[in-house]
N, C-alpha and C positions, 0 to 999 in steps of 0.2 A: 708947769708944763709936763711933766715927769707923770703927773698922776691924772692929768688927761690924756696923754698917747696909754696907760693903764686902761684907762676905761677905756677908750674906743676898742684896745686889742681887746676885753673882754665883752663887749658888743659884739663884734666880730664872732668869734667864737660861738658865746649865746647862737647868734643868727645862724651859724656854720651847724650849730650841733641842731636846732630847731627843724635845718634846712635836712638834715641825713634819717631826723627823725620822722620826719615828713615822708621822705624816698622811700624809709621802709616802710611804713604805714599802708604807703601806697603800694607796695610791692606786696603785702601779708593780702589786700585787701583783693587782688588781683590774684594772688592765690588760691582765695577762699570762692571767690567768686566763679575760679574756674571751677575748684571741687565741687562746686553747687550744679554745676552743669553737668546733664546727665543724658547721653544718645544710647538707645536701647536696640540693637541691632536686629535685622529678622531672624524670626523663628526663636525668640528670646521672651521672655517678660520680668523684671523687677516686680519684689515685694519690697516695698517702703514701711518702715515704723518710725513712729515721731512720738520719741520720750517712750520708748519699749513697747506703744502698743500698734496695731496694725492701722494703719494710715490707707494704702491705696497699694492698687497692683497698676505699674507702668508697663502700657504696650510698645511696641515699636514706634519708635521716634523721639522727638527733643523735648525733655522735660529738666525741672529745677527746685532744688527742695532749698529747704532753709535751713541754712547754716546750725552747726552744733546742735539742733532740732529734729530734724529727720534724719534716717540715714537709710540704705539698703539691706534690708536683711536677708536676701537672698536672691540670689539671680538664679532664672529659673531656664532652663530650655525646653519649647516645647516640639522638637524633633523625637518622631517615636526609635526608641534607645532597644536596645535587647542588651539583653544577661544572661549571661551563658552559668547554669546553675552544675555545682560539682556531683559526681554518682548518689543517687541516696538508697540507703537498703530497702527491700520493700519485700512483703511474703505473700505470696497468691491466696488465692482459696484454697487450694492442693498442697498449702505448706514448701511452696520452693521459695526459698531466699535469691531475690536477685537485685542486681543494682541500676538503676536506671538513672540518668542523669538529662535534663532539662533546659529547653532555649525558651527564655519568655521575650517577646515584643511589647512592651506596651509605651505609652504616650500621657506626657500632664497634659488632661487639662482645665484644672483649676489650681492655678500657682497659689492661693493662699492656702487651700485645703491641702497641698501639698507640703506646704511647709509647718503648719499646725494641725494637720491629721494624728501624723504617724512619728516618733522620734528619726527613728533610721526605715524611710520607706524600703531601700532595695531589701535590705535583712528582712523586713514584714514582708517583702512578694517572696523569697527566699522560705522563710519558714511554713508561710501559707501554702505555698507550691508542695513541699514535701510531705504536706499534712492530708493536703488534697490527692497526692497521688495515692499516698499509703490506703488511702478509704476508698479510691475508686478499684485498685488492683488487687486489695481484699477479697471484693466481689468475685473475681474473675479469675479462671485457673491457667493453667502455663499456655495451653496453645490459644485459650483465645488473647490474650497479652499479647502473645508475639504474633496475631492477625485480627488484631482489633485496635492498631496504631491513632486511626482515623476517628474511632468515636472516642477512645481514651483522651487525644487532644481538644477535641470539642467538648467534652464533660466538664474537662479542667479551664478551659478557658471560660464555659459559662459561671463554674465558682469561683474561679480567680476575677472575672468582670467584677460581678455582685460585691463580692467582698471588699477591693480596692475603691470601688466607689467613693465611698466615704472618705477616703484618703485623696480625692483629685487627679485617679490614675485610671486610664481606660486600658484597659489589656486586650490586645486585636488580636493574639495570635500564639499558641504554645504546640510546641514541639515533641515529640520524647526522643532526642537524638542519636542514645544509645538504648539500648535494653541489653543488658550483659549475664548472662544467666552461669550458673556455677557450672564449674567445668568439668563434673561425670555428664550433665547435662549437653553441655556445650558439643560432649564426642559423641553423644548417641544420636543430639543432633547431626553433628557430620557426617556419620556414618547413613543416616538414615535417608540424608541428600543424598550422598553419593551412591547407596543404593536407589535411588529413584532418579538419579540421572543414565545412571545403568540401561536401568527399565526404560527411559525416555530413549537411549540410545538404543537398545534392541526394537522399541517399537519403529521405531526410524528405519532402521536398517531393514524389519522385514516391512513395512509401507516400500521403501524405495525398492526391492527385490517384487513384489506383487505390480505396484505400478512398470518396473520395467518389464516384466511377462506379460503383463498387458500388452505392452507396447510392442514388445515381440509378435505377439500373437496376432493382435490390431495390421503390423508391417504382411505377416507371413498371410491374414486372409486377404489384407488387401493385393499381394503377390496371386494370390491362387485365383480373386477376381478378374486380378489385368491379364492375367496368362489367357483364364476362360474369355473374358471377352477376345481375348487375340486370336484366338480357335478360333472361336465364332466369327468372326469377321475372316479368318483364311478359310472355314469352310464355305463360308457365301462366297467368297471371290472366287473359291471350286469347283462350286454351283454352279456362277454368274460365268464362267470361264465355259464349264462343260453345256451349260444351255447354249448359249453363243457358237461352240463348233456345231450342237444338232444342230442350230438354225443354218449356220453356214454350211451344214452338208445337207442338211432338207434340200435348202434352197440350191443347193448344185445338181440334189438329183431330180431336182425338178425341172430346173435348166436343161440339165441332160435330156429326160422325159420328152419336155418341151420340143428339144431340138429333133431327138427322134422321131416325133407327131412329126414335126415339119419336114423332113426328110421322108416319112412313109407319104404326106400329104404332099409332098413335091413329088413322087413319084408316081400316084395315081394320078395328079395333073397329067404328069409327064406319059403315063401309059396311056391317059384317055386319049391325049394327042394325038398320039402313035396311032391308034383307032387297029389294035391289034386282032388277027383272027379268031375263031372258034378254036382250031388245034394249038395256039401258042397259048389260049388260056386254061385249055384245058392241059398240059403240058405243064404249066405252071401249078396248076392244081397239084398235076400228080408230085410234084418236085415239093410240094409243101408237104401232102402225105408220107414220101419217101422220111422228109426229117422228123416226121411225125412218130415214123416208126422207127426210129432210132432212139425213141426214150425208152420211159421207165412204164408204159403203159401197155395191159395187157392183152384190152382186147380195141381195133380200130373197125370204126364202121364205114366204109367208103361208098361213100354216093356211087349211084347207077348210074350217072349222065359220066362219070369217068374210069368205068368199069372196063370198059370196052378201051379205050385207052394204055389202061394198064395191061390189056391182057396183050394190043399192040405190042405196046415194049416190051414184055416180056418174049417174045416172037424174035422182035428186034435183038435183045441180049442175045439171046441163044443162037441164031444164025452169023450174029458177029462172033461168039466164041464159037461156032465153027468153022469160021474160016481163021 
């Protein structure tokens, strides 16, 4: 009895130990199996080798290699990166030493050539950069360096394209961030701004001084025009004014005229009426002479038909002054 409850407890066990062997089994293999699973996220790609040689390049999405077989030798991102590159010495054509320092942009995109091009790619764009700059600002002397920014980075970026090629790198875009030129350099530069900001500012000041006499002068003719046409417009109302009183005293002494016509012409009406004698006309006669001869006239001729008339009155006068 003793050495069969023995065996069944080491049955038990067996089975116990068979059962935990089993659990792990299943737990390593559940392990493994997740390691195998592999999600490559955007803007990313996996290089795969399987037993050290190059297998495949994984893109974005869900892939699975085979255990202790494959593995990743390199996660690659293909988001374009920039490198901010440190000052590098560089001497013109003119012999000036100066330091220029570099931004490159560039982008993978071939993840295997990427990884078996080049040992250390950043270092190879790094040295190629410095290499390239040194031979393009060789060419060229101090001032066109510091105003020839724009072809300097297009030169560089067409030798840095070419070059990195081969390595799986496309370079979109270089910079020269700084240009820092030696500093007897740097003051004569200063100085030579600040004298041509001078000049900028005197030429300013006498623009602004001409334009405003213009504008003086511009204010003061158009003044002397409005004045002149204000003349001329008061002397036509002066005109218009003093033609207006001749009219209205013509026309009064014409009225006048008028009225006296109508007055002499009511009177001979009025005397034909009457139907007056020979001696009240001739009477009348002499009465017109008499005032005739009270002017400024030297010699008068008096009709004969009132000769005799006057010689009357004068008879007349004389016998009244003697009585």
């Amino acid at each position: 009895m003793g050495g069969i409850g023995i065996s069944a407890v080491g049955a038990g066990g067996l089975i116990g130990g068979f059962i935990g062997l089993g659990f792990f089994a299943i737990v390593v293999l559940l392990i493994i199996a997740l390691t195998c699973i592999n999600i490559v996220p955007q803007a990313h790609a996996y290089v795969v080798e399987r037993l050290g040689t190059y297998r495949a390049t994984w893109s974005v999405g869900f892939h699975l290699k085979v255990p202790f077989i494959d593995k990743v030798a390199k996660r690659v991102t293909l988001k374009e990166q920039v490198v901010d590159f440190a000052p590098q010495p560089v001497i013109t054509k003119d012999n000036v030493t100066m330091r220029i320092d570099t931004v490159v942009f560039f982008q993978i995109t071939d993840p295997k050539l990427f990884c078996y091009g080049v040992e250390n790619p950043i270092m190879a764009i790094e040295n190629l950069t410095a290499t390239t700059l040194r031979n393009i600002i060789g060419d060229l002397e101090l001032d066109q360096t510091l105003t020839s920014r724009e072809t300097i980075n297009t030169k560089m970026r067409a030798t840095l394209d070419e070059a990195t090629d081969p390595w799986g790198i496309k370079v979109n875009r270089v910079e020269l961030k700084n240009i820092i030129p030696p500093a007897a350099i740097q003051d004569a530069m200063e100085k030579q701004m600040k004298a041509e900001r001078e000049r900028r500012e005197q030429i300013l000041i006498a623009e602004g001084e001409k334009k405003s006499a213009i504008l003086r002068a511009e204010g003061q003719k158009e003044s002397l025009i409005l004045q002149a046409e204000a003349d001329k417009q008061a002397a036509i109302l002066r005109a218009e004014a003093k033609k207006e009183a001749t009219i209205r005293e013509a026309e009064g002494q014409a009225e006048a005229i008028q009225a006296i016509q109508k007055a002499n012409a009511a009177g001979l009406v009025y005397l034909k009426e009457a139907n007056p004698s020979e001696a009240v006309i001739q009477l009348k006669s002499l009465e017109a002479f008499t005032k005739a001869a009270d002017g400024q006239a030297t010699k008068i001729i008096i009709p004969s038909e009132i000769q005799g008339i006057a010689g009357l009155a004068k008879s007349v006068v004389e016998v009244a002054a003697e009585k």
